[in-house]
Steps between C-alpha positions, in 0.01 A plus 500: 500500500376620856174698523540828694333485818253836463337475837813576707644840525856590275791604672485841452128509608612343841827735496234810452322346808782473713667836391104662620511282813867620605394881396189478740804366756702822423179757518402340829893534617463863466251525720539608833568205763210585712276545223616116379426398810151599502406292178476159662766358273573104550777436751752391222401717276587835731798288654598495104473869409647630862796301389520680192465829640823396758697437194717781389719305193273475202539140425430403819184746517405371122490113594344560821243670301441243254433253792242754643323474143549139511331508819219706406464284151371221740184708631320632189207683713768682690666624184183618368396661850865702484453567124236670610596666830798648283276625253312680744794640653597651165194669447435637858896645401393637215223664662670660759751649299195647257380683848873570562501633156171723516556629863861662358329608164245700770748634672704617262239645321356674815848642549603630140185686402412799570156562562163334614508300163685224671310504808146545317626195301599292828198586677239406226710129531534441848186740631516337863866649529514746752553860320645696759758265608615422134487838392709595821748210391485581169569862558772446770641280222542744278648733732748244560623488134516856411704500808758229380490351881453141494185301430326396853203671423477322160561204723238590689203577216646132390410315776164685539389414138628151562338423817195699503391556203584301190403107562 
């Protein structure tokens, strides 16, 4: 009878590996080409994955892709480093579409209510706003939708609270 050799990895360990190494291959593919460029990838390595992106049949594109993880599976400090650039990359996502999220919630808010209960509320969370502009925004806003003309001014408060005021 054979001992089992513990120290080496199983299969499906090394199939995990290379399914994570060709997923990091696939998230860096959807980045944009210019923003690929700029990460100092190894010659074959970007040669690999701007192959893949060429590729329009899906067979070709999935064994091109496999290569680029292949590829990166040489260089362990490189998958690491992108690991962790992609990671990054998620979270600086996730927290511009939180601002995305609050800046519309503002608005919105600003717009539908009636009142200085809103704007009190606003200005107590963002007290280096400017209060005349916003309320003149806000109240233009307003003007707009009891109207039923289209939203430009809405637009408008949008891109104010976005810019200016909430970071």
């Amino acid at each position: 009878m054979r001992e089992a050799d513990h120290s080496a990895p199983s299969k499906s360990q090394r199939k995990r590996e290379r399914r994570q190494l060709r997923d990091i291959s696939i998230r860096l593919l959807e980045l944009r080409p210019e923003k690929r460029a700029a990460l100092g990838l190894p010659p074959h390595y970007a040669e690999s994955l701007n192959a893949a992106a060429r590729l329009k049949a899906s067979g070709a594109r999935e064994r091109q892709l496999r290569h680029a993880a292949k590829c990166l599976a040489a260089d362990a400090a490189l998958s690491e480093r992108l690991q962790d650039l992609l990671a990054s990359e998620a979270l600086e996502a996730r927290r511009q579409r939180w601002r995305q999220h609050l800046v519309e919630q503002w608005r919105d808010r600003l717009v539908a209510e009636a009142g200085e209960d809103s704007l009190a509320a606003f200005f107590a969370d963002f007290p280096a706003a400017d209060r005349q502009h916003v309320r003149t925004l806000v109240r233009n806003a307003r003007r707009e939708r009891a109207a039923g003309r289209d939203s430009s001014q809405q637009r408008k408060l949008f891109r104010y609270l976005r810019d200016s005021v909430i970071l």
